[in-house]
Every structure is written in C-alpha cells, then in structure tokens.
Backbone of each chain as nested JSON, in Angstrom:
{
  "chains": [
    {"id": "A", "residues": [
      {"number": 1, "name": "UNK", "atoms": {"N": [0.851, -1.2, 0.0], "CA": [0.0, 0.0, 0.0], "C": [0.877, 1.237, 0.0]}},
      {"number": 2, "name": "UNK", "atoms": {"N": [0.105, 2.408, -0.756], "CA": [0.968, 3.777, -1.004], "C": [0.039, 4.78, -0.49]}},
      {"number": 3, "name": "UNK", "atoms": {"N": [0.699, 6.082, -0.14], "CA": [-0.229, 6.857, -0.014], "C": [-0.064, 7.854, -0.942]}},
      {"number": 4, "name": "UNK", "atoms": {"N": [-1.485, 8.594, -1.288], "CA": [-1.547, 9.505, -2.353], "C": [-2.247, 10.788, -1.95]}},
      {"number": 5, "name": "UNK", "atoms": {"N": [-1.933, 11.906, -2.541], "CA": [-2.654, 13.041, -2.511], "C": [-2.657, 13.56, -3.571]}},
      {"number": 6, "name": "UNK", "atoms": {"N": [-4.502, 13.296, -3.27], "CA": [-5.311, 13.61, -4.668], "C": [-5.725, 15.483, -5.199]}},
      {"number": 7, "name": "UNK", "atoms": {"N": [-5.447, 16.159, -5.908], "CA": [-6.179, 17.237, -6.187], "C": [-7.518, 17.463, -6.737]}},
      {"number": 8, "name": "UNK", "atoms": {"N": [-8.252, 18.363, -6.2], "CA": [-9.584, 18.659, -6.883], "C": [-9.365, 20.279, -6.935]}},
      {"number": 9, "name": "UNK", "atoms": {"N": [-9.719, 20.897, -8.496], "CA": [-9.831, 22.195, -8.247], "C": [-11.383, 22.211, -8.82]}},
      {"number": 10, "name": "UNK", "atoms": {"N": [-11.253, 23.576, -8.359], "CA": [-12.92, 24.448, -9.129], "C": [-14.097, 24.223, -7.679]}},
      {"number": 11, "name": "UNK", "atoms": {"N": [-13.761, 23.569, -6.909], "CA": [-14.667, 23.195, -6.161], "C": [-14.876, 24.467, -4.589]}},
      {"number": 12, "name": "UNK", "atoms": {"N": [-15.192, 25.976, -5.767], "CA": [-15.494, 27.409, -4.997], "C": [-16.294, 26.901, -4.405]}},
      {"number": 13, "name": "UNK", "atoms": {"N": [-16.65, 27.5, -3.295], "CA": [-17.749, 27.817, -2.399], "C": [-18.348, 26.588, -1.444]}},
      {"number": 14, "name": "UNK", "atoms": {"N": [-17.495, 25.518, -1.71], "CA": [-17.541, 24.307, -1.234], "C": [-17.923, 24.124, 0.344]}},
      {"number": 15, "name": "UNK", "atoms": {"N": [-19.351, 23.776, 1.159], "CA": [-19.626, 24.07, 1.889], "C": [-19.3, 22.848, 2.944]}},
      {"number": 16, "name": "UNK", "atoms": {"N": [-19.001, 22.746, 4.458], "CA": [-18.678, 21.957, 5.221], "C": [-19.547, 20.799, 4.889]}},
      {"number": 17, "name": "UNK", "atoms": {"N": [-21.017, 21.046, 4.891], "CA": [-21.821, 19.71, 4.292], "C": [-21.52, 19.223, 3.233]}},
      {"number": 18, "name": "UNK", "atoms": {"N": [-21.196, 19.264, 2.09], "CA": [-20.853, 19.247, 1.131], "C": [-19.815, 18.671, 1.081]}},
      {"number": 19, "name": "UNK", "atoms": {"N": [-18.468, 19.134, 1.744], "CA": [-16.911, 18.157, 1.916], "C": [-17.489, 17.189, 2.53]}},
      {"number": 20, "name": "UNK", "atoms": {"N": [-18.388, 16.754, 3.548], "CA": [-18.432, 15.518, 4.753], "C": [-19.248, 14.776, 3.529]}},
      {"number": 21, "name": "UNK", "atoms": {"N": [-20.188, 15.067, 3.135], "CA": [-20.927, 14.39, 1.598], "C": [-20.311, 13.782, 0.915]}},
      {"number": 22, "name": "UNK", "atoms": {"N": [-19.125, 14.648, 0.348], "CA": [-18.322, 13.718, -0.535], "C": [-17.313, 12.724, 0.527]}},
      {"number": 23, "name": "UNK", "atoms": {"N": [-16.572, 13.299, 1.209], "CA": [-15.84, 12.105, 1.562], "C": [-16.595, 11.402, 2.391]}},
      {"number": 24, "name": "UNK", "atoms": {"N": [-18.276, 10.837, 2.474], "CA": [-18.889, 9.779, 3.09], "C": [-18.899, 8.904, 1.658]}},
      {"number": 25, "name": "UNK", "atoms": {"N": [-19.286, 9.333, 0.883], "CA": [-19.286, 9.003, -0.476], "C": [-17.996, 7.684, -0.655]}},
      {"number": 26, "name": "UNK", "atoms": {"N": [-17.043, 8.712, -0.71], "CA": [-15.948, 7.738, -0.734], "C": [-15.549, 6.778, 0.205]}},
      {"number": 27, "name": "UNK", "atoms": {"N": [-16.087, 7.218, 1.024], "CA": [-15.78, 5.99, 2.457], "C": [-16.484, 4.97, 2.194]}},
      {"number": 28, "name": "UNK", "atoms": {"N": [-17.691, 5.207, 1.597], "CA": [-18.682, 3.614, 1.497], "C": [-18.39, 3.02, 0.396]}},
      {"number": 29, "name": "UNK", "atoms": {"N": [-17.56, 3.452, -0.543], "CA": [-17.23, 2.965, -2.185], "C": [-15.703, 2.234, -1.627]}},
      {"number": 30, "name": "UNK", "atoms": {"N": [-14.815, 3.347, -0.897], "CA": [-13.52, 2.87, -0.742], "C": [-12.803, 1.283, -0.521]}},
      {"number": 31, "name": "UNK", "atoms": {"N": [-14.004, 0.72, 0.279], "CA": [-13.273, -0.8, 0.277], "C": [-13.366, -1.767, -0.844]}},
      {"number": 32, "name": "UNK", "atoms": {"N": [-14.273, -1.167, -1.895], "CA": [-14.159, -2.447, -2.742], "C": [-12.678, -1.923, -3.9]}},
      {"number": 33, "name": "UNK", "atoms": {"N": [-12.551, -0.934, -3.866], "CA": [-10.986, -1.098, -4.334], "C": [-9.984, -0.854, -3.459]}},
      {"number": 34, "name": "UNK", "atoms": {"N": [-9.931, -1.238, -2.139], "CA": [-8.859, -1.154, -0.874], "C": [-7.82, -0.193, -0.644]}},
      {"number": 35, "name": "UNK", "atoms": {"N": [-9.359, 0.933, -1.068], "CA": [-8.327, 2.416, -0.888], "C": [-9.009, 2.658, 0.671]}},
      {"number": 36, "name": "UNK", "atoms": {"N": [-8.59, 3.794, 1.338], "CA": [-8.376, 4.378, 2.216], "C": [-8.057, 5.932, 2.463]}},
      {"number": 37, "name": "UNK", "atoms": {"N": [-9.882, 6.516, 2.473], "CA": [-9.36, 8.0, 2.209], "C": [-8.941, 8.408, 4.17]}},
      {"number": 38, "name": "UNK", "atoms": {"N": [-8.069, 8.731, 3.931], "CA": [-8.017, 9.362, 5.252], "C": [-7.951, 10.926, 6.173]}},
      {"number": 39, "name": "UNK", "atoms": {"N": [-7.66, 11.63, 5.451], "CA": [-8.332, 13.091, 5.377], "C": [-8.914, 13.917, 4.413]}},
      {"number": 40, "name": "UNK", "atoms": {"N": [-8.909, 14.882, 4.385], "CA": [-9.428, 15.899, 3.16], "C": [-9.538, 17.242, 3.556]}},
      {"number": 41, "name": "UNK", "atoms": {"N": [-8.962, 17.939, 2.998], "CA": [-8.997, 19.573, 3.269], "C": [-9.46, 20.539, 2.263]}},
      {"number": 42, "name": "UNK", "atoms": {"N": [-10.307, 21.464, 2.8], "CA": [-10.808, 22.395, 1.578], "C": [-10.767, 23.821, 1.748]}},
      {"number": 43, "name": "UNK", "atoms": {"N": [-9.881, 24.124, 0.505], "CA": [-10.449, 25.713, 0.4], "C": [-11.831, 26.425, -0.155]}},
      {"number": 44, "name": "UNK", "atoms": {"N": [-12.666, 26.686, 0.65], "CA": [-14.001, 27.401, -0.488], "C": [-13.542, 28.399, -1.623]}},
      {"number": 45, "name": "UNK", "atoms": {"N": [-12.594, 29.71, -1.059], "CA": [-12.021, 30.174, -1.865], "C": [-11.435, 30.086, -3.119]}},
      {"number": 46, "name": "UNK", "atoms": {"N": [-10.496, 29.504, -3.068], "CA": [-9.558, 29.309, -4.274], "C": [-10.475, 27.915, -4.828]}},
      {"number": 47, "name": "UNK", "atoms": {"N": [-11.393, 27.179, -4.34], "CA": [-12.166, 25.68, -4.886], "C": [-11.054, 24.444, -4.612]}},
      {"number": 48, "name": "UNK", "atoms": {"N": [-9.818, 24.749, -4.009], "CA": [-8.787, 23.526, -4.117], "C": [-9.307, 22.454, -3.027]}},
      {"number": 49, "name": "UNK", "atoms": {"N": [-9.197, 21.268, -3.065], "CA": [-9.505, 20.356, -2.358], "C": [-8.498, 19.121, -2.528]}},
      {"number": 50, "name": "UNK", "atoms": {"N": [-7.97, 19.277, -1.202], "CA": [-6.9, 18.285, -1.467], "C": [-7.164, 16.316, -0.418]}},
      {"number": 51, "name": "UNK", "atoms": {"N": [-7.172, 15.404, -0.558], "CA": [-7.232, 14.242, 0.018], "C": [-6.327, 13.337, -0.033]}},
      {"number": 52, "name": "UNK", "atoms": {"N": [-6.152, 13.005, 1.212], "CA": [-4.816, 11.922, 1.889], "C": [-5.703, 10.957, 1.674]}},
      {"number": 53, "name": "UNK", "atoms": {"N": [-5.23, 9.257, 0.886], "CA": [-5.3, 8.223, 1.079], "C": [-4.231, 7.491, 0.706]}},
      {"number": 54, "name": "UNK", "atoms": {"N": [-4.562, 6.217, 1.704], "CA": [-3.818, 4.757, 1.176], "C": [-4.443, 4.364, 0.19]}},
      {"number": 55, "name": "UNK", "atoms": {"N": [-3.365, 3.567, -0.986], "CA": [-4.261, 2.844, -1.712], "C": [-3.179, 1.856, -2.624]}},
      {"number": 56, "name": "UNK", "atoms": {"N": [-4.007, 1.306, -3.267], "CA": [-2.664, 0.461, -4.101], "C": [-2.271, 0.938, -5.603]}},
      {"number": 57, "name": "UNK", "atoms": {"N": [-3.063, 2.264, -5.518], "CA": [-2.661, 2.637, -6.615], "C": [-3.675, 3.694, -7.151]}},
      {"number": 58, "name": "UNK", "atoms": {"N": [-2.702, 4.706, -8.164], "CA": [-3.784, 5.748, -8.242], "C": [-4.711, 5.982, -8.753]}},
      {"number": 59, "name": "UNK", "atoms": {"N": [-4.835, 4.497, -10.01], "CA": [-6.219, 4.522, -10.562], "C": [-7.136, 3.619, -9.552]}},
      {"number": 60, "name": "UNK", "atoms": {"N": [-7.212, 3.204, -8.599], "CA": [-7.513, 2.584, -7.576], "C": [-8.439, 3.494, -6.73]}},
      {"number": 61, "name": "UNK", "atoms": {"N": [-7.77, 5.144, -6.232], "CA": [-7.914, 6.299, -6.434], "C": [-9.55, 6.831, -6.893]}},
      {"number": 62, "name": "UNK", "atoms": {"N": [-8.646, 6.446, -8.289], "CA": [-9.872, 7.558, -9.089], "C": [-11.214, 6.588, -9.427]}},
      {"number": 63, "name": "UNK", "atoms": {"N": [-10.98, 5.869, -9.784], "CA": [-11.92, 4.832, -9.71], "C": [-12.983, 5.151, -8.547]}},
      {"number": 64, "name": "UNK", "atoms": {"N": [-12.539, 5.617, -7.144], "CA": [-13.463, 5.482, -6.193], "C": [-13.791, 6.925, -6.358]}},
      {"number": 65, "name": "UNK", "atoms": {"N": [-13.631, 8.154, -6.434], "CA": [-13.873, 9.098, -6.515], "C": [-14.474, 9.619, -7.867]}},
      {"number": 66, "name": "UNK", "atoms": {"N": [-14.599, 8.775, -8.814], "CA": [-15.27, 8.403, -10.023], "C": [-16.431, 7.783, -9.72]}},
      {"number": 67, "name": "UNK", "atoms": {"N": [-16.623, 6.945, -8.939], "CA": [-17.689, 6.264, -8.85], "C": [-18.923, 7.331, -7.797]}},
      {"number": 68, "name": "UNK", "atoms": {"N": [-17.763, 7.852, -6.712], "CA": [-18.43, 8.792, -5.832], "C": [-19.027, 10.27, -6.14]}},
      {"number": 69, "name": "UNK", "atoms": {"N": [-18.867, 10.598, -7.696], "CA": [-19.287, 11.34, -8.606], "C": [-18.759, 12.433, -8.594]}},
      {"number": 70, "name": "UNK", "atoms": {"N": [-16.975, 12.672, -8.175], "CA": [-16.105, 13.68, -8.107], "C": [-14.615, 13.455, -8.652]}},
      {"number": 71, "name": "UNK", "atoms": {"N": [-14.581, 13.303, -9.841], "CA": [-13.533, 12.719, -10.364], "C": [-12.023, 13.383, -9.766]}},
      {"number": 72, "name": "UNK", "atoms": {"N": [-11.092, 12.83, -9.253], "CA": [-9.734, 14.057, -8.74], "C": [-9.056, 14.554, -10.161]}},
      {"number": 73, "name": "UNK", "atoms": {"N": [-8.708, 16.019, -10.123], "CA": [-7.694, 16.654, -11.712], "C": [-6.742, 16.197, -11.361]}},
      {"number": 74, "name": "UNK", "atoms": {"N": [-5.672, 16.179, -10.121], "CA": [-4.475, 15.391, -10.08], "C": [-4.231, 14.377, -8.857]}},
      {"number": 75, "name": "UNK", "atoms": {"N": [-3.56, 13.29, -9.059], "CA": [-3.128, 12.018, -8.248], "C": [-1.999, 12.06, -7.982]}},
      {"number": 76, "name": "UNK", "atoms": {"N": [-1.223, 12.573, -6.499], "CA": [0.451, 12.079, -6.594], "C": [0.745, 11.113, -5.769]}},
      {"number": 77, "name": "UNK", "atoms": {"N": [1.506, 9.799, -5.895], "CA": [2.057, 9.391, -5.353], "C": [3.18, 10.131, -4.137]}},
      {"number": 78, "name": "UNK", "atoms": {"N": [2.33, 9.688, -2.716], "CA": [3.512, 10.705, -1.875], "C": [4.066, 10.012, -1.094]}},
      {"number": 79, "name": "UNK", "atoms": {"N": [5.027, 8.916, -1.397], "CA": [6.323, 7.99, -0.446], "C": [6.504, 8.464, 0.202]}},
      {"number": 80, "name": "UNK", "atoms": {"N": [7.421, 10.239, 0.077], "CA": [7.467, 10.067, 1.219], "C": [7.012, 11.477, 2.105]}},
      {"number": 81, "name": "UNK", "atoms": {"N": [6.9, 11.263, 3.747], "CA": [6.276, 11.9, 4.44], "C": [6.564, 12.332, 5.655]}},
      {"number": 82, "name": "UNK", "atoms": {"N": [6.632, 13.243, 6.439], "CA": [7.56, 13.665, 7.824], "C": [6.519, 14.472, 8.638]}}
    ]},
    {"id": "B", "residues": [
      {"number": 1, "name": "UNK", "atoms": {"N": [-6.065, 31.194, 14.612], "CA": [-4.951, 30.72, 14.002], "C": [-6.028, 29.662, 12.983]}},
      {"number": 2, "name": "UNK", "atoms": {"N": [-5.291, 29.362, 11.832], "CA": [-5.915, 29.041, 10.51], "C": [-5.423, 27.825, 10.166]}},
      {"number": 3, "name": "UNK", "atoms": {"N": [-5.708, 26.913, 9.398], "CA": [-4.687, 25.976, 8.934], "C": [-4.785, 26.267, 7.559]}},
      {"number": 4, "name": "UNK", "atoms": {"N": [-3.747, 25.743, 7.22], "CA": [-2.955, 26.404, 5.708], "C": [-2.23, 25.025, 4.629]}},
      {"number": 5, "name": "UNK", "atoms": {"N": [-2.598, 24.747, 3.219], "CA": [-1.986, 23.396, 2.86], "C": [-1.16, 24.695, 1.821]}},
      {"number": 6, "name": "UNK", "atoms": {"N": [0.174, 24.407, 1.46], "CA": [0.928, 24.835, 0.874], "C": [1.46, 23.8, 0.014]}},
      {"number": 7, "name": "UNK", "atoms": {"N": [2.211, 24.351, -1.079], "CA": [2.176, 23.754, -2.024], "C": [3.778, 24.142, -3.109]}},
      {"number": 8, "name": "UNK", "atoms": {"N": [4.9, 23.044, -3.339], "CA": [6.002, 22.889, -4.103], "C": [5.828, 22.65, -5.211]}},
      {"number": 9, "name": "UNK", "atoms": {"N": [5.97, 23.228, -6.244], "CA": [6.142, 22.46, -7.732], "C": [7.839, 22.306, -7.797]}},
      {"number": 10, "name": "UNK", "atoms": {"N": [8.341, 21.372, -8.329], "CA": [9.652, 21.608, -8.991], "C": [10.44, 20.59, -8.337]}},
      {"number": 11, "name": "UNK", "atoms": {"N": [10.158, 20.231, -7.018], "CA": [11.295, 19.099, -6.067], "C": [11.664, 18.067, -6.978]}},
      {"number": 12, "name": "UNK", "atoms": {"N": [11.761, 17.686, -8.273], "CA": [11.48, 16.382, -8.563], "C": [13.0, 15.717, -8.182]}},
      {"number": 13, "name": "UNK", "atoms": {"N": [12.856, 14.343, -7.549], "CA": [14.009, 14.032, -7.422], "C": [14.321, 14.228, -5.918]}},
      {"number": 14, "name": "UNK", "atoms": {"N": [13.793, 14.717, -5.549], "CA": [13.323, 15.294, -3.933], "C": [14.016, 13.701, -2.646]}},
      {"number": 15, "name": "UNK", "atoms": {"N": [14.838, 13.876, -2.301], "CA": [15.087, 12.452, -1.549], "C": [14.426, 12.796, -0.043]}},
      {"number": 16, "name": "UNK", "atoms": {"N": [14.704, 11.515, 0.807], "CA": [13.661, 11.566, 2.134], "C": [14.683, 12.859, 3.237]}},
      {"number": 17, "name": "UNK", "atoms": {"N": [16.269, 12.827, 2.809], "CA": [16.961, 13.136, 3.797], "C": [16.655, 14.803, 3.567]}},
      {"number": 18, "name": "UNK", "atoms": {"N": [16.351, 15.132, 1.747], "CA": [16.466, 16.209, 1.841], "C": [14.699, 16.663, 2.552]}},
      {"number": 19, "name": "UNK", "atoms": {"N": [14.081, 16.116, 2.379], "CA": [12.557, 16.526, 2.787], "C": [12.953, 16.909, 3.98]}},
      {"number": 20, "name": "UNK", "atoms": {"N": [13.62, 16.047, 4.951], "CA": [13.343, 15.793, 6.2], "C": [14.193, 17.227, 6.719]}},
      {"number": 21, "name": "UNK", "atoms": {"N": [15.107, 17.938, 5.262], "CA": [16.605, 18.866, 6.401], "C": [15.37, 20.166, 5.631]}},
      {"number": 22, "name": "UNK", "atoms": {"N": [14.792, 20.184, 5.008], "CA": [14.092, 21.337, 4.654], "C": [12.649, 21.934, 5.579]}},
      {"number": 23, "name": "UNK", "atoms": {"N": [12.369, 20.08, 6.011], "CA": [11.213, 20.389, 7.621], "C": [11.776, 21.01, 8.595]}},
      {"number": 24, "name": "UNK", "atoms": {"N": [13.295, 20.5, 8.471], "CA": [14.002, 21.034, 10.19], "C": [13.865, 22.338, 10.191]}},
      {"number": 25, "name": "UNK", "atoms": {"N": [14.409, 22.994, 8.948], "CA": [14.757, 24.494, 8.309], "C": [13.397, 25.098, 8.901]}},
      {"number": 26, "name": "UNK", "atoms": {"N": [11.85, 24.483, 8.405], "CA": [10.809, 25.279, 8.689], "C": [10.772, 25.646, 10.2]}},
      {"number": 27, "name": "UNK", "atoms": {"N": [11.203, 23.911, 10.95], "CA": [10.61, 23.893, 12.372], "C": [11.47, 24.971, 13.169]}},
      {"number": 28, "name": "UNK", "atoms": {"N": [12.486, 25.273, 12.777], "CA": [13.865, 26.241, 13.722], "C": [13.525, 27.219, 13.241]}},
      {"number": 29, "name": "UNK", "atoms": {"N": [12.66, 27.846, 12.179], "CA": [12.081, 29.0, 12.202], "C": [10.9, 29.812, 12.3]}},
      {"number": 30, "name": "UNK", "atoms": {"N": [9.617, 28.46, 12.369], "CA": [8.564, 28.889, 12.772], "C": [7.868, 29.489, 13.785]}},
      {"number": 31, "name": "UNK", "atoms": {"N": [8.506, 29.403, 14.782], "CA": [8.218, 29.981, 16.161], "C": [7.562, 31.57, 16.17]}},
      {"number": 32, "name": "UNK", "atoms": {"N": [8.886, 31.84, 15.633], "CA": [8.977, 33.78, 14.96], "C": [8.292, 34.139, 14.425]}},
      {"number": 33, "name": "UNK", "atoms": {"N": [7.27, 33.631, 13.736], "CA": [5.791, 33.575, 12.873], "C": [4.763, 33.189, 13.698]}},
      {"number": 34, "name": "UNK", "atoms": {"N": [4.796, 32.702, 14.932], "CA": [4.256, 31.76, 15.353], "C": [2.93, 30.425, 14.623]}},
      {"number": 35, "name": "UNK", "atoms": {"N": [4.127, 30.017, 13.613], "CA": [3.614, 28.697, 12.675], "C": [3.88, 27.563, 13.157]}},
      {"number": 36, "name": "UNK", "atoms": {"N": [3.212, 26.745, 12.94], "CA": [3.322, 25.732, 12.856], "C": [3.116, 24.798, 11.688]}},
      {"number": 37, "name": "UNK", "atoms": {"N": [4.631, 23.877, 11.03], "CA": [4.445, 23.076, 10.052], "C": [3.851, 21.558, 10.458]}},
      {"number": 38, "name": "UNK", "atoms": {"N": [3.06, 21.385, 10.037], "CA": [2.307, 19.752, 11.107], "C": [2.799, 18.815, 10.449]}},
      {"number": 39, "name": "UNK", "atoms": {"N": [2.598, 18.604, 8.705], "CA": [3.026, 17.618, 8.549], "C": [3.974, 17.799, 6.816]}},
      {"number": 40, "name": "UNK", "atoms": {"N": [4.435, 16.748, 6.266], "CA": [4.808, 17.511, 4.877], "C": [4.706, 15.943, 4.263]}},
      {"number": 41, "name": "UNK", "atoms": {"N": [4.466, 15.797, 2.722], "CA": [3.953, 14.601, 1.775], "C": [4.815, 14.831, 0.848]}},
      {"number": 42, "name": "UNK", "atoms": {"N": [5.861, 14.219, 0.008], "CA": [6.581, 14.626, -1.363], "C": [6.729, 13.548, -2.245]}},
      {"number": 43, "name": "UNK", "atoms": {"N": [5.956, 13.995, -3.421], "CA": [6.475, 13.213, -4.555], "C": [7.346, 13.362, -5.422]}},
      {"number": 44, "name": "UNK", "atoms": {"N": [8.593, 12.782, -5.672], "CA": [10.076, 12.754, -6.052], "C": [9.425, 12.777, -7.326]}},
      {"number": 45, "name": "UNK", "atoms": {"N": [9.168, 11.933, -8.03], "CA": [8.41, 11.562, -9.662], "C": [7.777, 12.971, -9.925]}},
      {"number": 46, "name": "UNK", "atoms": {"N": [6.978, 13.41, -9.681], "CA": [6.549, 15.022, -10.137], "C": [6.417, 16.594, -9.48]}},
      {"number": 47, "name": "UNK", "atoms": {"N": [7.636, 15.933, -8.184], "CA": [8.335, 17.314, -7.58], "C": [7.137, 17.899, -6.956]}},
      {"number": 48, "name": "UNK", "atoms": {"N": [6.165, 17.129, -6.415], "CA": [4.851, 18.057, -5.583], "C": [5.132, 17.929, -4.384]}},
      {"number": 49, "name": "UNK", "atoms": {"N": [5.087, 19.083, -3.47], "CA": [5.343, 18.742, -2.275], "C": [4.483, 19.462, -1.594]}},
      {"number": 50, "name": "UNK", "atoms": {"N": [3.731, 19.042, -0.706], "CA": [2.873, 19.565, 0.152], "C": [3.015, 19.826, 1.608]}},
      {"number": 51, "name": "UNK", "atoms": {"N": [2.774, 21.095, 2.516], "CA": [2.669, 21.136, 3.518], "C": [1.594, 21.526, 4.084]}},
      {"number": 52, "name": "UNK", "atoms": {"N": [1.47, 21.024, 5.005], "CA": [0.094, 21.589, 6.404], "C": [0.54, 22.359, 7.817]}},
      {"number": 53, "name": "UNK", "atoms": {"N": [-0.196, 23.457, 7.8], "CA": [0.763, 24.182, 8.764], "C": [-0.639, 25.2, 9.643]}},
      {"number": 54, "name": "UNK", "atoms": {"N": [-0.445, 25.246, 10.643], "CA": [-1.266, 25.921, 11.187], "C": [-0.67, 27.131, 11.683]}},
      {"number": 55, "name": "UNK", "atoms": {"N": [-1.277, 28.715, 10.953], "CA": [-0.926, 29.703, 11.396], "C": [-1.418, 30.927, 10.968]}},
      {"number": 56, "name": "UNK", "atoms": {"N": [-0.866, 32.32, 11.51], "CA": [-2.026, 33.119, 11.492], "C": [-1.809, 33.803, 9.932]}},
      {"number": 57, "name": "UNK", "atoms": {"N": [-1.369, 33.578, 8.985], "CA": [-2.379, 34.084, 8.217], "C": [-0.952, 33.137, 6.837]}},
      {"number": 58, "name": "UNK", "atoms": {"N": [-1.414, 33.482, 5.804], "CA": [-0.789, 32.936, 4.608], "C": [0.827, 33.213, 4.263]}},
      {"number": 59, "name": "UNK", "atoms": {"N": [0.559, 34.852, 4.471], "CA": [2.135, 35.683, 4.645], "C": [3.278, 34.969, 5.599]}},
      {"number": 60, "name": "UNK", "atoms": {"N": [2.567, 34.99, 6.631], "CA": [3.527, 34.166, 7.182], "C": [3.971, 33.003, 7.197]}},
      {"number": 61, "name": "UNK", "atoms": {"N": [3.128, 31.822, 6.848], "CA": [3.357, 30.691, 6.256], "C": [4.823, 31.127, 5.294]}},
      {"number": 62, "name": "UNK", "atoms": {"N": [4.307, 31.541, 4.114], "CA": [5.199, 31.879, 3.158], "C": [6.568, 32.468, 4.154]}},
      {"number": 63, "name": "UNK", "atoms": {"N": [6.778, 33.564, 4.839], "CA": [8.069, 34.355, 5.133], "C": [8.363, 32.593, 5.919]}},
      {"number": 64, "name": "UNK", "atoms": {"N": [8.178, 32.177, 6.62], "CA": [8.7, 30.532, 6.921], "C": [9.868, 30.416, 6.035]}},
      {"number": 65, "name": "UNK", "atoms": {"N": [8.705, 30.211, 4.756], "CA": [9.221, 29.226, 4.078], "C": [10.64, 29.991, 3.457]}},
      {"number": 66, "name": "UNK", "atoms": {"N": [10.614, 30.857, 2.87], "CA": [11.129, 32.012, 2.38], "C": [12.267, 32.144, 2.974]}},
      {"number": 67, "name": "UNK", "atoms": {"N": [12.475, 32.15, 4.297], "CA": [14.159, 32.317, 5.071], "C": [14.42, 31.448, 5.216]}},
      {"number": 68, "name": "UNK", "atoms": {"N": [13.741, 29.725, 4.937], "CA": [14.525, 28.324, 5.188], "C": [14.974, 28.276, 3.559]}},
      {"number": 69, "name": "UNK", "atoms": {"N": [14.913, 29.239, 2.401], "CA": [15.043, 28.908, 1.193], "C": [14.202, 28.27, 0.169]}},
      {"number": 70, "name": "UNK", "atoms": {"N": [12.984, 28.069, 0.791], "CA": [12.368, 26.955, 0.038], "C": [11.231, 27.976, 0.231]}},
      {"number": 71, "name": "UNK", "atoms": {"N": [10.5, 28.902, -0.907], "CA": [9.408, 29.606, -1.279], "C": [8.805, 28.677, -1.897]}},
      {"number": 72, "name": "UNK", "atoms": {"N": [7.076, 28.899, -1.09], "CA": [6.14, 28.134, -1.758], "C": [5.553, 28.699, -2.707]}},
      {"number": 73, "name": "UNK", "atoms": {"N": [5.052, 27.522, -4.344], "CA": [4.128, 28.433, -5.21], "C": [2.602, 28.698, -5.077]}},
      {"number": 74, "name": "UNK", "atoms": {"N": [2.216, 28.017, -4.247], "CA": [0.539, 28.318, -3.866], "C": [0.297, 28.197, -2.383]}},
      {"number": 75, "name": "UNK", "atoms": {"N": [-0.147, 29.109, -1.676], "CA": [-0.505, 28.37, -0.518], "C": [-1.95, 28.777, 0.303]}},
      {"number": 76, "name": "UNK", "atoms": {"N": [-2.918, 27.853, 0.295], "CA": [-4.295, 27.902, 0.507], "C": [-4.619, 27.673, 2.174]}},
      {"number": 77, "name": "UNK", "atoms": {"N": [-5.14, 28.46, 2.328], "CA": [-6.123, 28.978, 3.885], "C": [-7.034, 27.391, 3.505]}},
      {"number": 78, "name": "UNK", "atoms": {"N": [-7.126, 26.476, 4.325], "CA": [-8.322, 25.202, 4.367], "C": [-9.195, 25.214, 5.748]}},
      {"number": 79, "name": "UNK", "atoms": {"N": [-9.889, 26.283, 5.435], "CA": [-11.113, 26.481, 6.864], "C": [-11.972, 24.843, 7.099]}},
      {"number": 80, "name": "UNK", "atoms": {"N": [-12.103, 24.232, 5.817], "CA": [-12.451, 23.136, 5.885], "C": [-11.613, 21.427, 6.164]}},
      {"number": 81, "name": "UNK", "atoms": {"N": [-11.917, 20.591, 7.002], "CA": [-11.362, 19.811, 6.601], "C": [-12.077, 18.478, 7.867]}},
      {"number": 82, "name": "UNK", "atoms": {"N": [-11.752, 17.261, 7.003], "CA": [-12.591, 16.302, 7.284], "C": [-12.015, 14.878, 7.934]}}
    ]}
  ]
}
C-alpha cells in the first residue's frame, strides 16, 4: 500500500456539508478497491480540495472518486512523508 | 490561528533526507511567525510537495518558508477539513 494526494480544483464555495458528503461518499465505495481515504482539506475560496489516502494505486484512487461522482484533476504518489 | 496546505512544484528528485533537512529548516524558524508546520507529503516523480501548517495568516506561512530557502508556489487557507 501507497499513499496519495489527490487534487480537486474548481470546487469554490464548497460548503462543510458538502466536503463531509463527498468524503462519506468515498468511504462507502472505498473498500471495494482497498483504498483508504483518510483526510481531506478544503479551500471554499480558491475551490482547491486536497485528500490523503492509502491505496494500491492511483487509478484505484480515481476509480473510487469516479464512482463517488467527483472525479480528482491530479493524483500524486507521496512515499514520502515527515 | 488558521490551517494552511501549501504547495512545491519543482522538487522532482526530492530524496527523504532532503525533505526531512528542509522540515528542520521550517521547524527552527517557525516559532517567529508563530507557525506551525504539522506535517509535509513529497512526490520525487513530479516534484509536488505539500505542507500543512497551522498559522495566522498565509504571509507568514510563506516568510517561513522564504528564510529556510524553500518559497512556496501556492498556498491555501483550508477552513475546511474532514
């Protein structure tokens, strides 16, 4: 297992209900591809939305956040971490 | 006090020792800002490097980063997070 941080932009005005929405979303999709979202942070402002998971990979990733009807614009592999 | 995800383009190639002497750099100077860097994620393959930092406003995040040498190119206020 790797961990990744996913980007979402455009997502202005993005309201606290709305972030907990989506990442419930992904929490109930996440085990059938044995990802693991484990945080998520949002700017309303700028729309950036960024999410920490484990997973085995980054189409693994998108796949679940595809399915959860928020596709991510970028996936990085982040080894490593301090 | 705010939390803040900041953001590297360019590290590529980025090794763990150097991540780890560029956190020290933040932590021996954040005080003076009164910042805090919480955690940092880097991907070597496309030089993204991310930090999370709790502090009072963006500017200072940045002057951090700025006298350890390492200026960030985006860095987002995340009132939200999950």
């Amino acid at each position: 297992m790797a961990q990744f941080m996913d980007v979402h932009h455009g997502m202005t005005g993005i309201t606290p209900d709305q972030l907990a929405e989506a990442h419930d979303a992904d929490l109930s999709l996440e085990k059938e591809e044995d990802v693991h979202f484990q945080h998520a942070w949002a700017d309303p402002a700028s729309g950036e939305v960024y999410c920490l998971s484990e997973a085995p990979s980054a189409e693994a990733v998108q796949r679940v956040h595809e399915r959860a009807g928020h596709r991510a614009d970028e996936i990085h592999e982040v080894p490593l971490s301090i």
